[in-house]
C-alpha positions in Angstrom: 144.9 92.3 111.9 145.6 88.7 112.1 143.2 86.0 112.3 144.1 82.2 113.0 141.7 79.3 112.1 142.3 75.9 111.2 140.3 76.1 107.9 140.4 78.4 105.1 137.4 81.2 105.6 136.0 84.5 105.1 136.5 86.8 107.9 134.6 90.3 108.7 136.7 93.2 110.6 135.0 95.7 112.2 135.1 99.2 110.6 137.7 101.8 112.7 135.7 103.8 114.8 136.6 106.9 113.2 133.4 108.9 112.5 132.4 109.0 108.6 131.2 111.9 106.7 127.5 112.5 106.7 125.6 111.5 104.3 124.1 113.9 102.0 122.1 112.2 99.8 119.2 113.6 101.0 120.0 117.3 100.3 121.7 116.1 97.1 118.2 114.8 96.2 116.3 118.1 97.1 118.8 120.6 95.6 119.1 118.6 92.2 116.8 120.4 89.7 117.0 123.6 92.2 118.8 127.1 91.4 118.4 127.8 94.9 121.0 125.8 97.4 120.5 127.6 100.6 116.4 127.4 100.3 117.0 123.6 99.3 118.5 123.0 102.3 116.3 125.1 104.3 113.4 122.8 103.0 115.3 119.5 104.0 115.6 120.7 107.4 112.2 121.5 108.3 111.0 118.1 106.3 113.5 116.7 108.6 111.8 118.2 111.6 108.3 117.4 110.5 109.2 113.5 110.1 110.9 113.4 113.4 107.7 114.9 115.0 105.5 112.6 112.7 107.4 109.7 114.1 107.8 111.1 117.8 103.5 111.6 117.6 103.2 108.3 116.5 105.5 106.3 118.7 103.6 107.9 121.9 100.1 107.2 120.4 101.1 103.8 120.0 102.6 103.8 123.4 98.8 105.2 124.6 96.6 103.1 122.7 98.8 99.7 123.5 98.9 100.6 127.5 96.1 99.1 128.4 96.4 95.7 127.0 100.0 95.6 127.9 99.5 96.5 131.2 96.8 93.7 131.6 99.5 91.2 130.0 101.9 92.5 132.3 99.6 91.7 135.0 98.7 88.4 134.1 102.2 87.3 133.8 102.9 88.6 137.2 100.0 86.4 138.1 101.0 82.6 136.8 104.8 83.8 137.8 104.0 84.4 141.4 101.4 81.3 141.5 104.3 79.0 140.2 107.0 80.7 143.0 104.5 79.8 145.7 104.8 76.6 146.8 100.3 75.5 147.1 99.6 72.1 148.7 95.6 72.6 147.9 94.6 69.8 145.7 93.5 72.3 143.3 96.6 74.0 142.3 97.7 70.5 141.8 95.5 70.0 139.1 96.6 73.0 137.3 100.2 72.3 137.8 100.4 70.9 134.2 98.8 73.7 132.0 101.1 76.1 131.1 99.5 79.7 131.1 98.4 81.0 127.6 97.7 84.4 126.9 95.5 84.5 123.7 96.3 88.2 122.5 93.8 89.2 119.5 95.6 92.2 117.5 93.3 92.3 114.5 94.3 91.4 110.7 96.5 94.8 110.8 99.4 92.6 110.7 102.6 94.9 109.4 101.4 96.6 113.0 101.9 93.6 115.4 105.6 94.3 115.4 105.4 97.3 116.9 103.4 96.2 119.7 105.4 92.5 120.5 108.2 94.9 120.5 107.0 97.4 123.2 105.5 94.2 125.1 108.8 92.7 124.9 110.6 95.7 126.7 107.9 95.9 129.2 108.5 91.9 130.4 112.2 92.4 130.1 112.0 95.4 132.3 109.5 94.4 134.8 108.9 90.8 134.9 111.4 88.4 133.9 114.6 89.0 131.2 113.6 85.3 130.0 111.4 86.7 126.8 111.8 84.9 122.9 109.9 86.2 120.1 109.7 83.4 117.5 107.3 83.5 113.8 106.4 80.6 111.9 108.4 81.3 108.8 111.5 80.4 110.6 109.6 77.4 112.6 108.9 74.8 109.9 109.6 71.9 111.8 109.6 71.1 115.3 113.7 70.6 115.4 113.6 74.0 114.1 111.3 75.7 116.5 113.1 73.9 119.6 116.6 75.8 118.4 115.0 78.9 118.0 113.8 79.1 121.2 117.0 77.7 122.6 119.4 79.9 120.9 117.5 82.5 122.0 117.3 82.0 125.6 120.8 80.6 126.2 122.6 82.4 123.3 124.7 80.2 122.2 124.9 77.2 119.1 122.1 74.8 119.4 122.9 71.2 117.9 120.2 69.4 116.2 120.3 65.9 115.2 119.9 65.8 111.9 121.1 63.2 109.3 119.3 63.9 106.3 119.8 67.2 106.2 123.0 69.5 106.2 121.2 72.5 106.9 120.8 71.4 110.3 124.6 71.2 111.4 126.2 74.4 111.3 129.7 75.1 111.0 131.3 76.6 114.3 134.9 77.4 115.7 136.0 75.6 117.5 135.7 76.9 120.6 132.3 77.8 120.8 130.1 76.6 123.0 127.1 74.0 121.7 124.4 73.0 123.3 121.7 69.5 122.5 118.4 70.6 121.4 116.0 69.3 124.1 114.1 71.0 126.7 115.9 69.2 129.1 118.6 71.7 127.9 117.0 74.1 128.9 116.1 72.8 132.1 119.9 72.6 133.0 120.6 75.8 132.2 117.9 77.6 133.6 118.1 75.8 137.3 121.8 76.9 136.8 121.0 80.5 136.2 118.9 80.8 138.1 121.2 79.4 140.9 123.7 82.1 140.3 121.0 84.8 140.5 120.1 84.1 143.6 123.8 83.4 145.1 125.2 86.9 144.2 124.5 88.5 147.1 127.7 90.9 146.8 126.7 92.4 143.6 124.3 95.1 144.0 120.7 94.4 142.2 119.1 97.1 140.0 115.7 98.8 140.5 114.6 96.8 137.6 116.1 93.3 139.4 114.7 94.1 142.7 111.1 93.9 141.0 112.0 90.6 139.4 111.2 87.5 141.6 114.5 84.7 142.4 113.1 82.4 139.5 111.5 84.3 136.8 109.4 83.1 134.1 110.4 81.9 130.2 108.0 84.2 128.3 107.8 82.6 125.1 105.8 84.9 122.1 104.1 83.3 118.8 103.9 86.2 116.8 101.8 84.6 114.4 99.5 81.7 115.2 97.9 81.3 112.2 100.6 80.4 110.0 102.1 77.8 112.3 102.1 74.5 111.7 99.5 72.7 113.6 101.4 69.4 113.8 104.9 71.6 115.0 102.7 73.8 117.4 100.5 70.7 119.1 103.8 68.5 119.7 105.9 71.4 121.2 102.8 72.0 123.7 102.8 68.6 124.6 106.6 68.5 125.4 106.6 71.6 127.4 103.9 70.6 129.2 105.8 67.8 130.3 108.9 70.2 131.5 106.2 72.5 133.3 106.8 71.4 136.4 110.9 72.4 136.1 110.8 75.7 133.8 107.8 78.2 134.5 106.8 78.4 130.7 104.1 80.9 129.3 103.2 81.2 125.9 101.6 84.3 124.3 99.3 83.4 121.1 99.8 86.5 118.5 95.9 85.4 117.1 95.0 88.5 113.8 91.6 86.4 112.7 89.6 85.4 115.9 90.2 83.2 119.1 88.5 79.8 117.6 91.9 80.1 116.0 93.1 77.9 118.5 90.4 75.5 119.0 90.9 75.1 115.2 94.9 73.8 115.2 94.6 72.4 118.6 93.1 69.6 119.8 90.9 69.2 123.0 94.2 66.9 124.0 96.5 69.5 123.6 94.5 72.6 124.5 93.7 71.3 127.5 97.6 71.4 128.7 97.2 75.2 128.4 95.3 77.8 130.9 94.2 80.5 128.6 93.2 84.0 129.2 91.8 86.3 126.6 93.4 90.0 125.6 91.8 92.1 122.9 93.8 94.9 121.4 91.9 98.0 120.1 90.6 97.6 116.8 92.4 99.8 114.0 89.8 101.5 112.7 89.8 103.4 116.4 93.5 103.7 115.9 93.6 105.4 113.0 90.6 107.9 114.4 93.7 108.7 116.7 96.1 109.1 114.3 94.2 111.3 111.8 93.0 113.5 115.0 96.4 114.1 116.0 98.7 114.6 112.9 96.2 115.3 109.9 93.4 117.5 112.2 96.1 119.7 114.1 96.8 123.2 113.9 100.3 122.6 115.3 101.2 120.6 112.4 102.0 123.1 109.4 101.7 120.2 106.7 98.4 119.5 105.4 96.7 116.8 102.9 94.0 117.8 100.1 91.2 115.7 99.7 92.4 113.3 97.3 95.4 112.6 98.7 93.5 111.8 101.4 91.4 109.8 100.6 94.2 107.6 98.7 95.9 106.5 101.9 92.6 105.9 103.5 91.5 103.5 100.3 94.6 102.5 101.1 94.1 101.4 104.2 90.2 100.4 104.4 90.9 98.3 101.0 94.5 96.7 101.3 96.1 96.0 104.8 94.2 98.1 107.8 97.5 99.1 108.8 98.4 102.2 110.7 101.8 101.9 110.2 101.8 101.8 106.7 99.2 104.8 106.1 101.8 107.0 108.6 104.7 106.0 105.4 102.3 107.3 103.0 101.8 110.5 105.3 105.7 110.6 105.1 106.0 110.1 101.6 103.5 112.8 100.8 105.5 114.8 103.1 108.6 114.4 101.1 107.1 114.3 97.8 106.1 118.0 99.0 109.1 119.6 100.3 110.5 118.2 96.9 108.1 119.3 94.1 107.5 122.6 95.7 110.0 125.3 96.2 107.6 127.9 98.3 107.5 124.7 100.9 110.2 126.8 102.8 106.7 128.5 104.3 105.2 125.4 105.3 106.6 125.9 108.7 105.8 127.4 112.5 104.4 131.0 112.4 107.4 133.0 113.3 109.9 130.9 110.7 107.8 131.5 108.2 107.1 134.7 108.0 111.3 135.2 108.6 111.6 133.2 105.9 108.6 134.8 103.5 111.1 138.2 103.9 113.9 136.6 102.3 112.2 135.4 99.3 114.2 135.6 96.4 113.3 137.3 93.1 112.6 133.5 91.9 110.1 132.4 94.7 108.4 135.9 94.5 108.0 134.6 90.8 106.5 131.0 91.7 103.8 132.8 94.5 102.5 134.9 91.2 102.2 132.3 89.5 100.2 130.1 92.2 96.0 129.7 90.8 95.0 130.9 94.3 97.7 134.3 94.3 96.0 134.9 90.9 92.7 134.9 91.5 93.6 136.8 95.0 95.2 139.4 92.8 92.0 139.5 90.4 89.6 140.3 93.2 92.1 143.8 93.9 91.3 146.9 92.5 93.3 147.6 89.6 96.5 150.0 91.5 97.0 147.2 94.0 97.2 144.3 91.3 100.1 146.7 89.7 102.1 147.0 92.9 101.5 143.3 93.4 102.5 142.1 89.4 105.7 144.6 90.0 106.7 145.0 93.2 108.6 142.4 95.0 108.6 143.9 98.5 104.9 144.3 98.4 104.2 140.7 97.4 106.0 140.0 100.5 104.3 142.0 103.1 101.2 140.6 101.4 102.8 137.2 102.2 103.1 137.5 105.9 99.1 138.8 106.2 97.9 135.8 103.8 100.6 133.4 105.5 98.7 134.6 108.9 95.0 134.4 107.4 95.8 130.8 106.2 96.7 129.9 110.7 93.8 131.5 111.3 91.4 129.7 108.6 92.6 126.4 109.9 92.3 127.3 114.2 88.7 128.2 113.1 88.1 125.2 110.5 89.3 122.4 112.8 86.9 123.1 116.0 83.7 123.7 113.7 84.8 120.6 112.2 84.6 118.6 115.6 81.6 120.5 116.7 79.8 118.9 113.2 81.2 115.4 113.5 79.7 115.4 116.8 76.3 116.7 115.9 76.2 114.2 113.1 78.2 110.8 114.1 74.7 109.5 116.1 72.2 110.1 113.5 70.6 107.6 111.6 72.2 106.2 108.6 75.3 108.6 109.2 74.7 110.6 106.2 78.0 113.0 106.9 79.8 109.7 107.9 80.7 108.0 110.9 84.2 109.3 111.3 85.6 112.6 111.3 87.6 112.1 108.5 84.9 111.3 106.0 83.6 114.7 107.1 87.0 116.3 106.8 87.4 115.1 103.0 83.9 116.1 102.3 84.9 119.4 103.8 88.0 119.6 101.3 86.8 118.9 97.8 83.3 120.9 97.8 81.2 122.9 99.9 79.3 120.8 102.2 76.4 122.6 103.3 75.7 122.6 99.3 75.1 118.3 99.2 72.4 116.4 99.8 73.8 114.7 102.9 74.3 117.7 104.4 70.5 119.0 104.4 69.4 115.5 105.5 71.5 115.7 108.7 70.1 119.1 109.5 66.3 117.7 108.9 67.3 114.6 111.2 69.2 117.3 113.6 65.8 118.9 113.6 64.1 115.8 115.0 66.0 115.3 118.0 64.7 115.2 121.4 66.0 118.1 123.8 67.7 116.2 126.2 69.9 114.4 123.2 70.7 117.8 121.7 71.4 119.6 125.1 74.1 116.7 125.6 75.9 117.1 122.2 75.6 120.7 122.8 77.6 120.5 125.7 80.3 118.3 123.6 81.1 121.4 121.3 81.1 123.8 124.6 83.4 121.3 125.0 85.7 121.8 121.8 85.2 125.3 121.2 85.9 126.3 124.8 89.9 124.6 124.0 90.5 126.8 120.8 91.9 130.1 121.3 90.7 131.9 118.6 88.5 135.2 118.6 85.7 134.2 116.7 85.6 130.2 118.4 85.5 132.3 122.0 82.5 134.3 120.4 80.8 131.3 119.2 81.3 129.9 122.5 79.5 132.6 124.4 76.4 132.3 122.0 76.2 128.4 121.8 76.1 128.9 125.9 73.2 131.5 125.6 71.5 129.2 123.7 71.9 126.2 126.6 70.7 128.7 129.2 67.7 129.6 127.2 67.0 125.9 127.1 67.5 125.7 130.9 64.7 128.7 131.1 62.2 127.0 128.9 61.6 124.1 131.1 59.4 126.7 133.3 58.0 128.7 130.7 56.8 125.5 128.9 55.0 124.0 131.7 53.3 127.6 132.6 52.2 127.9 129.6 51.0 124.4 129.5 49.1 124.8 133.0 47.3 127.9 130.7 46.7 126.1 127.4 45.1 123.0 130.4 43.0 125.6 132.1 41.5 127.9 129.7 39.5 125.0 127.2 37.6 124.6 130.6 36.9 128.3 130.9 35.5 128.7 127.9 33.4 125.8 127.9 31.9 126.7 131.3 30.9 130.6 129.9 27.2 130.3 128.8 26.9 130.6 125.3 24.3 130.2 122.4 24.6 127.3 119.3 26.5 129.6 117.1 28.7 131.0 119.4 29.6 127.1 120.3 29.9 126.6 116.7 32.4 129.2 116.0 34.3 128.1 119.3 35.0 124.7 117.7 35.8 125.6 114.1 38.6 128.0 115.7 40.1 125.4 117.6 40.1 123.0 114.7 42.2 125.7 112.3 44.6 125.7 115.2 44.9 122.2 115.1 46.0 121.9 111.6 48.1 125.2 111.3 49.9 124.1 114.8 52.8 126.6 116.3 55.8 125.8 116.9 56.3 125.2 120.8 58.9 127.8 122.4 61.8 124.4 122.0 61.3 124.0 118.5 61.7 127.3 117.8 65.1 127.6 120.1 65.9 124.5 118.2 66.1 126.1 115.0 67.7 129.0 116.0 70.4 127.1 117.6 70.6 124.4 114.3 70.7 128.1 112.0 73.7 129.4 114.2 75.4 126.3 113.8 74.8 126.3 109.6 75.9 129.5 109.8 79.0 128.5 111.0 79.5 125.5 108.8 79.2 128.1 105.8 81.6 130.8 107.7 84.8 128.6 108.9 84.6 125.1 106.8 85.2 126.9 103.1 87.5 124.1 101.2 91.1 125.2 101.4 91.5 125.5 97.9 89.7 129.5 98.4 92.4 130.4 100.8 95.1 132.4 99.3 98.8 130.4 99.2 97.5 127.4 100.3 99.5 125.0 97.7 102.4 126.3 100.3 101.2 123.7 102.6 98.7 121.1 100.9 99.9 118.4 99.6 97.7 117.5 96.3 99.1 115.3 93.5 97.7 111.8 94.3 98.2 110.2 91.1 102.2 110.6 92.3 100.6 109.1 95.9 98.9 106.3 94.4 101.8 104.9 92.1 104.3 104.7 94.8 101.9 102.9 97.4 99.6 100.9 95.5 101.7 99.1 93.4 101.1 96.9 89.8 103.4 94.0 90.1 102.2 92.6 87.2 102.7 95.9 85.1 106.1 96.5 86.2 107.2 92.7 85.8 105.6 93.1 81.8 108.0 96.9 81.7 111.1 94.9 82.9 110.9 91.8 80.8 110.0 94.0 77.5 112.6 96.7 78.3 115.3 95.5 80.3 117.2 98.8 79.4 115.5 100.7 81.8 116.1 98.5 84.9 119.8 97.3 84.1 120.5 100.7 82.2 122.9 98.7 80.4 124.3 100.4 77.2 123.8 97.2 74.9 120.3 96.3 76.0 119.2 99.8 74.6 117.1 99.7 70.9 115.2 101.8 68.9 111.2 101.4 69.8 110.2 98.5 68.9 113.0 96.3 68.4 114.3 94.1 70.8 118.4 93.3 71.7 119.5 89.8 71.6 121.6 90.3 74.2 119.4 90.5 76.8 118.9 88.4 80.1 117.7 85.0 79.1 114.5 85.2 80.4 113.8 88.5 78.5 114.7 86.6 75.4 112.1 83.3 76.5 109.6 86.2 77.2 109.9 88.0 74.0 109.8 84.8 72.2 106.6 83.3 74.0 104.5 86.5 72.9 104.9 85.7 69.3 103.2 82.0 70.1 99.8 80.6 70.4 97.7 79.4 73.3 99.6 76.5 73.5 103.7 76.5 72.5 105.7 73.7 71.7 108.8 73.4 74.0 111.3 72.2 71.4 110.4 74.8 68.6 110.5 77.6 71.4 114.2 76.3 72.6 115.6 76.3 69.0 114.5 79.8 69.0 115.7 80.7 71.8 119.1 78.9 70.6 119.0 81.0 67.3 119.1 84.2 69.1 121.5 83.5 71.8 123.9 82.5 68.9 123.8 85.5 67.7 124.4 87.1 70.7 127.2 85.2 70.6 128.3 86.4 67.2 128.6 83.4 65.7 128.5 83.2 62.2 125.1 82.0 60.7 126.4 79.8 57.5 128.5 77.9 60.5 126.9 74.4 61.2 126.9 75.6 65.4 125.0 78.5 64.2 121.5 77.5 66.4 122.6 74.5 67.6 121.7 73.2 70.7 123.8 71.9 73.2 123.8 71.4 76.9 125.0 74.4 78.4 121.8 76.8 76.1 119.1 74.0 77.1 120.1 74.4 81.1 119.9 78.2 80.7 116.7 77.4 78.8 114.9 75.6 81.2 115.9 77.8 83.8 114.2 80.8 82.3 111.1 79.1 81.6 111.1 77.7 84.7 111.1 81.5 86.0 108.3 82.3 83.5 106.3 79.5 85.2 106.8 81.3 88.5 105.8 84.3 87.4 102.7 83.2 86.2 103.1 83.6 82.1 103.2 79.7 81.7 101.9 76.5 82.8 102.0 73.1 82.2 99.1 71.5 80.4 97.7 67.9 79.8 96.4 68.5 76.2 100.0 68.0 74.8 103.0 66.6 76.8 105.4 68.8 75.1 103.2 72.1 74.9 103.0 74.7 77.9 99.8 76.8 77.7 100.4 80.5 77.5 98.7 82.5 80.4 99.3 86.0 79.4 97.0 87.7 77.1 97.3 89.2 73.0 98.3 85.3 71.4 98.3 85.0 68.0 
């Protein structure tokens, strides 16, 4: 391949488009540690399958939950786009001619998620509306010059020039014959009346479905992913100069806006806000999209994976204390997913129905083994009389049939545990206080680590259940109709046909109330109109008052409890933690300490582990030393590091550098009666000041005012 230029350079080929061999680090990774290859890679194959339906799951919730707000976008653009085609003479469109349309587009302060959706909004405008769309952030927008040739390059694709003498940044080096274009909107203008031009003189060329939508001058969408960390200086003069051009390009801007709308009234002035027609769009909030997400991976049968309480509640912490994003608690899901098939062999079961219980007969001697060995198969086997423990402690094949049947108990604990679940959240999300929680999954982890009817939360929802008014109960009633009548299990259908009784019993007692209130109204008068003596009177009254104080229960309060003691009854039948359930390590996922250290991170620990022991991050045979010594030929800033602990609060710079000169002479291996032995010289106090200088951006050092040659130590343990 030859390559002409007229300047030396560094040129990238293309690889040949020959296919290369798969990579197998993956299976490597499951089958090291494993005497088992085939299972190994049985495991990495339905992993793999449970990650592309976690991510499939996902993408189409997202898709769901962003549809409405995108199609309102959509709809507004559509709007300005046709208003600018159409040629108005009213004085009032006049008056608007100069604001460009804003859509302010509130997401939330989820932001790791706001990709996701200014991608998918993206796609939608480039399908439907107008193939002018540029997505810019404000870590790449500094200056103005620099946000002008962003949006440029963009849009025209090609080398924008930017006048810039002071810096070199700013002219980049291009062949030759490339194509440059100024930096100025009027640029832009140039090339979009010239585009445009051509799109609408092609009239050979047959249009797409997706061009026959588009109108003959389409709008330049132009996205601020992130408002709030703009530059209100940058932002307010490139407002002003498009609103200037507004009459030539037909320029929207969408606002990306995570904190709240005053966002803009905050970086913009009333002179610059005023050049802009905006329209508000909020998103749904993540709290609601994580309800989503948890009801559709981590409450669902279909999904053979399952997370213990503590795990659990990690990614939820997670989320509620950290970030608020979505996207980030659907890694951890994946991660615990992984972490799984990985630390557990018997995951081969953690599968659909019919696969496992093909793959529960080909257990090997080994995995027969590890499902002994399981807490929950052992106290299973305890609870056998004393032959069948034998068989099961002996025999192989028997430990297998008794697979299958617990494998199948497990399906159905979980089809009965997730619609009582649902029917409890929905009894309980309205009361007062929400003492089982407001969400489902507070109930759900509840639900997982102890018995629930046994707390204190639980009996105050029942007393507050017992409170409620008929019409409120009939209607949440009807909710877990609702659920139950979707599950197909035996037991759900015959808890559906009794939870019905019970609302046709309540549709009989509004007639059998009021009769018997039209008796209670009518007899008083009877007796009082019988003629009667003083002590028959007398008697008469003292009844009535001992009815008064030991009062019955009216015919609703009594169908009330009966109903609330069919539903307990439930609760302590079908939401058992899973931890009772034979074999169910096969498919919870429990160790959350493991969890925990890979998501929520210690920067400051691992920075303190790297400096200290450099060994274990550069695994470099002459960094390693016995515990508690230290090589001298480690990275300079290990060296200042090491050096800095033996000092004070405050450290004298020179005394620390003809340390540090000490030991990097005898890294050297310089000879220490020599007269260069420690001796500084220009090369060591560059390298010096450079690792200090790292230490001060780490945060171990700072300058100080108490002594012009002294940095104060920030770390603790001084001498």
């Amino acid at each position: 391949m030859a390559t002409s230029s007229v300047s030396k350079g560094c040129f990238v080929f293309k690889p040949s488009s020959k296919k290369r061999k798969k990579n197998s680090d993956v299976v490597d990774y499951f089958i090291e540690g494993s005497d088992d290859g085939e299972m190994a890679r049985i495991r990495v194959n339905i992993c793999q399958r449970l990650w592309d339906m976690t991510k499939s799951e996902t993408e189409m919730l997202q898709d769901e939950l962003n549809k409405k707000i995108l199609d309102s976008l959509l709809e507004f653009i559509k709007k300005c786009a046709s208003s600018f085609q159409s040629q108005m003479n009213d004085w009032a469109s006049l008056m608007r001619a100069s604001e460009i349309p804003t859509a302010a587009l509130v997401l939330g302060v989820n932001v790791p998620d706001h990709d996701m959706t200014f991608q998918s909004l993206s796609v939608l405008l480039q399908q439907s509306v107008t193939p002018f769309v540029v997505s810019v952030q404000a870590k790449e927008c500094t200056a103005l010059k620099h946000l002008m040739q962003k949006v440029l390059e963009r849009l025209i694709g090609v080398d924008v020039a930017v006048d810039d003498d002071d810096e070199d940044g700013g002219q980049r080096s291009a062949p030759v014959h490339q194509k440059r274009v100024h930096c100025s909107l009027s640029s832009l203008c140039d090339w979009y009346s010239s585009v445009t031009k051509k799109y609408e003189t092609s009239p050979g060329k047959k249009r797409t479905s997706m061009a026959k939508d588009m109108i003959s001058k389409p709008p330049i969408v132009i996205i601020f992913k992130d408002l709030e960390a703009f530059n209100p200086r940058v932002l307010q003069d490139f407002i002003v100069i498009c609103s200037r051009y507004i009459q030539k390009l037909p320029l929207m801007f969408i606002f990306g806006i995570a904190t709240s709308p005053s966002t803009i009234q905050h970086m913009l002035p009333h002179s610059v806000s005023s050049l802009l027609c905006i329209e508000l769009f909020q998103s749904l909030s993540c709290t609601q999209h994580l309800a989503t997400v948890v009801d559709k991976l981590v409450l669902n049968t279909e999904f053979p994976f399952k997370l213990s309480g503590k795990v659990l509640q990690v990614l939820v912490s997670i989320f509620l204390y950290h970030d608020f994003s979505v996207r980030n608690f659907i890694k951890g899901l994946q991660l615990a997913l992984v972490e799984h098939f990985h630390s557990q062999p018997l995951s081969v079961l953690c599968c659909p129905k019919k696969e496992a219980l093909d793959h529960a007969q080909k257990l090997s001697h080994q995995e027969v083994e590890r499902i002994r060995q399981l807490p929950s198969f052992m106290r299973y086997v305890e609870n056998q009389e004393p032959q069948k423990q034998v068989e099961l402690l002996t025999n192989d094949g028997c430990v297998k049939e008794v697979c299958k049947i617990l494998m199948k108990a497990l399906r159905k604990y979980h089809k009965n545990y997730y619609p009582i679940l649902r029917c409890l959240h929905t009894l309980t999300s309205s009361l007062p206080k929400y003492p089982l929680g407001k969400q489902i999954r507070e109930i759900h982890i509840s639900c997982l680590e102890k018995n629930v009817w046994e707390t204190e939360e639980y009996d105050s929802a029942m007393q507050l259940l017992k409170l409620m008014a008929k019409d409120e109960l009939v209607a949440l009633l009807q909710k877990c109709v609702v659920i139950l009548s979707s599950s197909k299990s035996k037991k759900m259908k015959a808890a559906l046909g009794q939870l019905q009784n019970y609302l046709a019993k309540f549709d009989q007692l509004d007639t059998l109330s009021a009769e018997e209130v039209m008796q209670e109204a009518v007899s008083p008068e009877k007796d009082l109109q019988k003629k009667t003596d003083l002590f028959q009177l007398q008697k008469t009254l003292l009844e009535r008052k001992e009815t008064r104080r030991t009062k019955k229960m009216t015919p609703f309060e009594v169908l009330r409890n009966q109903i609330l003691e069919f539903v307990d009854s439930l609760v302590r039948a079908h939401l058992v933690p899973p931890e009772s359930q034979p074999l169910n390590e096969v498919c919870y996922y429990g160790s959350s300490g493991v969890l925990r250290r890979h998501l929520n991170a210690t920067p400051r620990t691992s920075i303190q582990t790297a400096l200290s022991h450099p060994y274990y991050y550069l695994q470099h045979e002459g960094l390693k030393t016995d515990s508690g010594t230290f090589s001298n030929a480690a990275p300079d800033i290990c060296i200042v590091h090491k050096l800095h602990l033996e000092c004070g609060r405050l450290i004298n710079l020179f005394d620390w550098l003809e340390a540090y000169s000490t030991v990097v002479s005898a890294a050297e291996g310089k000879d220490p009666d020599s007269s260069d032995y420690g001796k500084v010289d220009e090369l060591k106090h560059a390298r010096f000041i450079q690792a200090v200088s790292e230490l001060e951006f780490l945060g171990f050092v700072k300058s100080t005012k108490m002594k012009t040659d002294h940095v104060a130590r920030l770390t603790w343990g001084g001498c």
